[in-house]
C-alpha positions as CSV (number, residue, x, y, z in Angstrom):
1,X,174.2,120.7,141.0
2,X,171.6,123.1,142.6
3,X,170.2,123.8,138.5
4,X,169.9,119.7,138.6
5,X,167.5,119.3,141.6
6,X,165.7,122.1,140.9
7,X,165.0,120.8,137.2
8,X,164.4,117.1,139.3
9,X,162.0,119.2,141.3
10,X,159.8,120.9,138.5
11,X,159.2,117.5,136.7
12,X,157.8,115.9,139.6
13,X,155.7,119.1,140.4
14,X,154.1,119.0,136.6
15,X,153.8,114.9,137.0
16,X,151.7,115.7,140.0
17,X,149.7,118.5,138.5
18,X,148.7,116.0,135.6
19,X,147.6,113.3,137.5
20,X,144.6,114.1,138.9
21,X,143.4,115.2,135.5
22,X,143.9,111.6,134.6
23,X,142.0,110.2,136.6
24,X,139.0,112.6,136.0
25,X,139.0,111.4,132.6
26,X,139.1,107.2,133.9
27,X,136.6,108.1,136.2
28,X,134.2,109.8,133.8
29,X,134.7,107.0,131.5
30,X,133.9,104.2,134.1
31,X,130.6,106.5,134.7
32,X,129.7,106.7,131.3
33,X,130.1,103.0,131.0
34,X,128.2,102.1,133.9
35,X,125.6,104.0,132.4
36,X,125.3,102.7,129.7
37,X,125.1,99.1,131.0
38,X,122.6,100.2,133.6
39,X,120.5,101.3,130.7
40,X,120.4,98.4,129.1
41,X,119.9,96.2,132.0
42,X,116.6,98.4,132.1
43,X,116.0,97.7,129.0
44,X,115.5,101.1,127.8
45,X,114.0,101.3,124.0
46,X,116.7,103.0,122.6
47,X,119.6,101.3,124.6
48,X,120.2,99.0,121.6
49,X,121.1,101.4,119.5
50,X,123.3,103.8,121.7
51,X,125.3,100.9,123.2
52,X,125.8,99.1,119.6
53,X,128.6,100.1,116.6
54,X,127.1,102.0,113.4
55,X,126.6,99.7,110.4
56,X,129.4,100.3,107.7
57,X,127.8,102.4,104.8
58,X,127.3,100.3,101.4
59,X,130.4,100.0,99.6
60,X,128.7,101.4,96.1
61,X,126.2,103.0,94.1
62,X,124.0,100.1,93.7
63,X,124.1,98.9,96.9
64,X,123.3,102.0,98.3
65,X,120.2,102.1,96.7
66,X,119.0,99.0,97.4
67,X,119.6,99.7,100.8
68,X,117.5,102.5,100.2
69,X,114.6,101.3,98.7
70,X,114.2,98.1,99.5
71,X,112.1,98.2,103.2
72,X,110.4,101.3,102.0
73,X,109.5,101.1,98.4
74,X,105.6,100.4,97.1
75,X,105.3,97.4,94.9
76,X,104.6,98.8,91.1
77,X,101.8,96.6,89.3
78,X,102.8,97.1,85.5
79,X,100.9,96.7,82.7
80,X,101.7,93.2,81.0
81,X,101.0,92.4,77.3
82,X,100.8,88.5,76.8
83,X,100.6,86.3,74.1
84,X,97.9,83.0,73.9
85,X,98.2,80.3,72.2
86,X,95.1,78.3,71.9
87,X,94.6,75.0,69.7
88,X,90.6,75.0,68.2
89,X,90.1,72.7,65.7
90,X,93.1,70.8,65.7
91,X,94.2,74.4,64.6
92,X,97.0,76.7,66.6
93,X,95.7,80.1,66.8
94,X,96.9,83.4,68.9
95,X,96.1,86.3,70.5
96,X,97.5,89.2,72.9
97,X,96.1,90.1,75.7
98,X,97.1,93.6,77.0
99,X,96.1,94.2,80.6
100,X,96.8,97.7,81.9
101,X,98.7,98.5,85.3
102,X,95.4,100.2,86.4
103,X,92.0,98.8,85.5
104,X,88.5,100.6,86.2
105,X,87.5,97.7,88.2
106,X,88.7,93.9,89.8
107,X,86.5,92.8,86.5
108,X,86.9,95.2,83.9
109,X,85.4,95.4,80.5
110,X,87.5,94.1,77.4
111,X,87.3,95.1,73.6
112,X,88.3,93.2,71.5
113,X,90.4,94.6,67.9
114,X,89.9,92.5,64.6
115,X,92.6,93.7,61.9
116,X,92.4,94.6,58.7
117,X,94.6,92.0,56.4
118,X,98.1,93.7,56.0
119,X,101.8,93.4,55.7
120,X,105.4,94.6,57.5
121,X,105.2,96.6,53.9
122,X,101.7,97.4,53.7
123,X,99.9,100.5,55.5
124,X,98.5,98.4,58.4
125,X,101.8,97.5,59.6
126,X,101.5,93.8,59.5
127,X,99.2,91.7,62.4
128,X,102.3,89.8,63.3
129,X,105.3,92.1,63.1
130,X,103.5,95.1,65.3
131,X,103.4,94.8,69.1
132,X,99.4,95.2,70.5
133,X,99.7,98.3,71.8
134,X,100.5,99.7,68.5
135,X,98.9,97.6,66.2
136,X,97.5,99.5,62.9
137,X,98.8,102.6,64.8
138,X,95.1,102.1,66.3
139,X,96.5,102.5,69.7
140,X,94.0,100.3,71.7
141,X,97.3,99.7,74.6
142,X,97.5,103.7,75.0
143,X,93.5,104.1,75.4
144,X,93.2,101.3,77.7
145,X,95.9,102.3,80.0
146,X,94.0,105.2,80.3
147,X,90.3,104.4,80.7
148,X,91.3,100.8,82.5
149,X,90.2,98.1,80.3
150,X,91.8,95.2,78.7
151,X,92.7,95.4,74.9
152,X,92.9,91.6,73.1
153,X,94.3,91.1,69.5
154,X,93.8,88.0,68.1
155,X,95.3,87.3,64.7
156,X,94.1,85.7,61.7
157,X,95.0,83.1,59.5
158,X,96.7,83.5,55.8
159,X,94.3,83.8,53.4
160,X,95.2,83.2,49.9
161,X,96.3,85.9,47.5
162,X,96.2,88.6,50.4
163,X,99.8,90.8,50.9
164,X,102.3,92.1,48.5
165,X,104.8,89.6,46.9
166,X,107.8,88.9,49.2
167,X,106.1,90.3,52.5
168,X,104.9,88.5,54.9
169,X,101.3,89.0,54.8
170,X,98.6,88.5,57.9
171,X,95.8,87.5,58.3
172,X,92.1,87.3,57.6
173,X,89.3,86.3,59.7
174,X,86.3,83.7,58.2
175,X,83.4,85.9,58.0
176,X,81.8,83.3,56.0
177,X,81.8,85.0,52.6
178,X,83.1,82.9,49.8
179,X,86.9,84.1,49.9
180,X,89.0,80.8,50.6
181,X,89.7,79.4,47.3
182,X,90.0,75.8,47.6
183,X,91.6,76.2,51.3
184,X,88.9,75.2,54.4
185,X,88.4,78.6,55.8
186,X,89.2,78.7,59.5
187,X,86.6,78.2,62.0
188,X,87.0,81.8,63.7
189,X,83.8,81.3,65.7
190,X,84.8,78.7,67.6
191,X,88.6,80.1,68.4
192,X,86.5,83.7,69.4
193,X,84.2,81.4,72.1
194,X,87.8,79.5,73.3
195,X,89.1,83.0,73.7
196,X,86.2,84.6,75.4
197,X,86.4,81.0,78.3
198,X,90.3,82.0,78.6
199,X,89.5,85.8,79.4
200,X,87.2,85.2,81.9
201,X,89.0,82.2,83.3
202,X,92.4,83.6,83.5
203,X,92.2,87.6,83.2
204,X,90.0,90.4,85.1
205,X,87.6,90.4,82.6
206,X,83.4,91.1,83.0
207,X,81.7,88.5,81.1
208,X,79.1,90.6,80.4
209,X,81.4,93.7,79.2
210,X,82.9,92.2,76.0
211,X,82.6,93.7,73.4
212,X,83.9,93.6,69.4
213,X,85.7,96.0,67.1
214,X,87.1,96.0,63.6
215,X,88.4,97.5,60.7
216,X,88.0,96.9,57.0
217,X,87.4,93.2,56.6
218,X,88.1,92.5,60.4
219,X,84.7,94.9,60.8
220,X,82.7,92.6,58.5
221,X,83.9,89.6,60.7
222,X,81.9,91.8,63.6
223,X,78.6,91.2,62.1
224,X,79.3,87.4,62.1
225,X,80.4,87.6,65.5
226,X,76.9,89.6,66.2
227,X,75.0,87.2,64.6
228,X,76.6,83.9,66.2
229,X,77.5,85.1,69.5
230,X,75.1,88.1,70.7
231,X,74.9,85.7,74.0
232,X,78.5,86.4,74.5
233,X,79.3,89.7,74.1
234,X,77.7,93.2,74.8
235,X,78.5,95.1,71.9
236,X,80.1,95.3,68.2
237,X,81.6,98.9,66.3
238,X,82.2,98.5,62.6
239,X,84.8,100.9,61.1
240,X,85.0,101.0,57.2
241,X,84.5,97.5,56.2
242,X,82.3,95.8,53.5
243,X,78.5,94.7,54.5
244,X,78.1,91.3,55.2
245,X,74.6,90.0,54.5
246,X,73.1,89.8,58.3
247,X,69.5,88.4,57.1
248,X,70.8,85.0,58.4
249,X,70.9,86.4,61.8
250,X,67.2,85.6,62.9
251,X,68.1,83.8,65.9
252,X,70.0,86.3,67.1
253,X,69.0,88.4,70.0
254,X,68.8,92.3,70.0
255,X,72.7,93.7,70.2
256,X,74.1,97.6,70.5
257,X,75.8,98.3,67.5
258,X,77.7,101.2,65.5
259,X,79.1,101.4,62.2
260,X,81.6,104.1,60.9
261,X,82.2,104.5,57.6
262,X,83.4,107.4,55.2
263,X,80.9,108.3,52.1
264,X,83.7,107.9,49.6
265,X,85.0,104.9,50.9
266,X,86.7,103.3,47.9
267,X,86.9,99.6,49.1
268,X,83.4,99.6,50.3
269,X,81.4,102.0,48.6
270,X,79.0,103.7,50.6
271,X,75.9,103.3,48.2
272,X,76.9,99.6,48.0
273,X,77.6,97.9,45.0
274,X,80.8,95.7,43.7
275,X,84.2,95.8,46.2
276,X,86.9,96.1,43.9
277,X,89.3,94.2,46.0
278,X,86.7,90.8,45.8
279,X,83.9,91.2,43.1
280,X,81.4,90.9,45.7
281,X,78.4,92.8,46.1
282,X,78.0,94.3,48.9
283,X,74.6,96.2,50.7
284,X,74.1,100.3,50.9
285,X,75.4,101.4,54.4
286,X,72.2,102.8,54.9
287,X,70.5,99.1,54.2
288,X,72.3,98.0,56.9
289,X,71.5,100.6,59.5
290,X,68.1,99.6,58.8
291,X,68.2,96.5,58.8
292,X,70.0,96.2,62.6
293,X,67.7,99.6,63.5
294,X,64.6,96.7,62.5
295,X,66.5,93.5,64.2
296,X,66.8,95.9,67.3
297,X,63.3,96.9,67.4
298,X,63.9,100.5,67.7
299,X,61.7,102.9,67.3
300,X,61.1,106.9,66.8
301,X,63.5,109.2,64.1
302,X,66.9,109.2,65.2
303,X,68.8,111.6,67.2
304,X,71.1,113.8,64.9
305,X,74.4,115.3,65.9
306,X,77.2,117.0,64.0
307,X,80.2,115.5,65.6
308,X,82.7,117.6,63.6
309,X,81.5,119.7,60.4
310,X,82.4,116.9,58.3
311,X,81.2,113.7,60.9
312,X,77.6,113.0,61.6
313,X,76.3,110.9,63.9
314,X,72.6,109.0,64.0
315,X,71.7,107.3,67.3
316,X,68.4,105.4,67.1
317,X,66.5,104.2,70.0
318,X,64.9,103.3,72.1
319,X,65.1,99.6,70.7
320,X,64.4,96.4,72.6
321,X,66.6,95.2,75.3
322,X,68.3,98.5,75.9
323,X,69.8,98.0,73.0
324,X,71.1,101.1,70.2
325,X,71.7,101.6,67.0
326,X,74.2,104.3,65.7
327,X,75.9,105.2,62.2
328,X,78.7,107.6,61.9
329,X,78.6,109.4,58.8
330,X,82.3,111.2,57.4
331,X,81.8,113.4,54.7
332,X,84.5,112.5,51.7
333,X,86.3,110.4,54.6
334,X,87.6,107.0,52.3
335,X,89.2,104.0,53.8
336,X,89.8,104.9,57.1
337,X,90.0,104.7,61.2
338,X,90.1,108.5,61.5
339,X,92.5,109.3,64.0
340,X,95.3,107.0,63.1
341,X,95.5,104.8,59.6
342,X,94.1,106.3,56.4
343,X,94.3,104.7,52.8
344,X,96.3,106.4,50.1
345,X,94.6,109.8,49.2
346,X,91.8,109.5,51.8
347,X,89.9,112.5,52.9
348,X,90.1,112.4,56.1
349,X,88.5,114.3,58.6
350,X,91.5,115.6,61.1
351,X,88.7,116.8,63.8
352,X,87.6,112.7,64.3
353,X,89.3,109.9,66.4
354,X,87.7,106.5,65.6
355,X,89.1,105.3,69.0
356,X,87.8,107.6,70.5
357,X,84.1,107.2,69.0
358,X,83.8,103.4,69.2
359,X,85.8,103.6,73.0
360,X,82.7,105.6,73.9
361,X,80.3,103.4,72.3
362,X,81.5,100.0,73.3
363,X,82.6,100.6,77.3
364,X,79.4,101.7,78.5
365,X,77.5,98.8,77.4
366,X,77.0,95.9,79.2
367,X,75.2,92.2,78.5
368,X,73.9,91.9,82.2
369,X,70.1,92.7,81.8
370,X,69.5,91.8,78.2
């Protein structure tokens, strides 16, 4: 029995040696709670957070970064490409507007691209089936995403006989030369002023900083455009097309222009002469220049510069209402926007980029003044 009480003994000698470590720890607890309640009775700034439970962690990938981003994220401005419809005439016509993420001001200047006729088989890619920023592989989108202005394409109408059989060919613009057959030509100056209202009503688009661009026949629409609306825009470029006959242009007012064209252009040949693709005549590229250096009132010999070895330019001025005349000669270039889209057996000049030469021409003028 003696074993027995002194087993009895031991257990209630450890029972007693653990107790008072027991209540230590109740004790310390009470004080930490009491704390933490005077705390927020205080109303300490961080109390909140010490005395509440930690949110569970999102329960996947997505929601993880949502959680993330979504107090601390800037809001992106991308660049938008949309497509107008406008009714002129009774007439549905269409253009896209291609407004970079970052523009060069709250009203930015806009050029605006006239095609060439072509097809989804053809070497201009086709005015319908190409998205803007691509169109002709001119690359108007990439060039104003990075000088910040807005780039505007709008199409044509279907002219007769123009595509290759089974393609689906677009579209010509009225310059007002005989080439409609016995369809009523479209009436393009009137759909270019309804388009010019929308831009400035509805995009950031300066008024006084449009300006007009084309290639082949969409650059002999630009002369018309000079001629009927020089109150409206600020500038034209004209890039390998055939010479329209400006003399009707006499109530036109004094407008910055450039033409670029290759000396063995075989669509438009640069001594003038017959097109092939049409049977009309068409003037000397030098007739023109002087013609528009005359209409400008500019005066003194130009200013020469070799561009490239084989690309020379002639800037004339001064002329009246700060206005300029300039012709970019290529040596051997052919049907061409240097750069980007060359006829079949075109001799090119690799050191030139059209963009790049009527960019620089046609975004540093401006109608405010003239």
């Amino acid at each position: 029995m003696e074993p027995m009480l002194r087993e009895r003994a031991n257990r209630r000698g450890r029972g007693a040696r653990r107790l008072p470590r027991r209540l230590a720890a109740a004790f310390a607890a009470i004080i930490a709670i009491g704390a933490v309640l005077a705390a927020a009775a205080c109303g300490g700034d961080d109390a909140p957070s010490k005395a509440q439970p930690t949110a569970n962690p999102p329960t996947s990938a997505a929601t993880a970064a949502v959680a993330a981003t979504s107090t601390t994220a800037a809001p992106v401005v991308a660049a938008k490409e949309t497509k107008e419809k406008l009714t002129v005439g009774g007439v549905e016509r269409e253009a896209v507007i291609y407004v970079p993420a970052k523009l060069s001001a709250a009203k930015a200047p806009a050029v605006v691209m006239l095609h060439s006729p072509g097809t989804t088989s053809g070497p201009n890619g086709g005015a319908n089936a190409t998205p803007a920023r691509a169109r002709f592989g001119i690359l108007l989108g990439d060039e104003a995403d990075r000088l910040g202005f807005v780039a505007v394409f709008p199409t044509g109408t279907q002219q007769p006989g123009v595509g290759d059989a089974g393609a689906i060919s677009c579209c010509s613009f009225n310059d007002g030369r005989p080439l409609w057959g016995t369809q009523s030509p479209p009436d393009d100056i009137a759909f270019f002023k309804a388009l010019l209202d929308l831009l400035v009503a509805k995009y950031p688009v300066d008024a006084d900083r449009i300006s007009f661009t084309g290639f082949g026949p969409g650059g002999v629409m630009t002369y018309r455009v000079a001629c009927e609306m020089a109150d409206r825009i600020a500038a034209f470029a004209e890039v390998s097309g055939g010479h329209r006959d400006n003399t009707a242009c006499t109530g036109a007012q004094p407008l910055p222009m450039l033409l670029m064209h290759g000396t063995a252009n075989p669509n438009a040949p640069y001594a003038g002469g017959v097109q092939p693709a049409n049977g009309l005549t068409i003037q000397a590229v030098p007739d023109v220049i002087e013609f528009w250096r005359k209409f400008d009132g500019c005066t003194g010999e130009p200013a020469v510069t070799a561009l490239t070895p084989k690309t020379e330019q002639r800037r004339y001025s001064p002329c009246k209402a700060g206005s300029e005349v300039v012709l970019v000669s290529v040596q051997g270039g052919g049907f061409c926007w240097w750069g980007a889209l060359c006829g079949a057996g075109d001799l090119a000049d690799p050191a030139i980029n059209t963009t790049s030469v009527v960019l620089q021409f046609l975004l540093k003028q401006t109608r405010a003044g003239r």
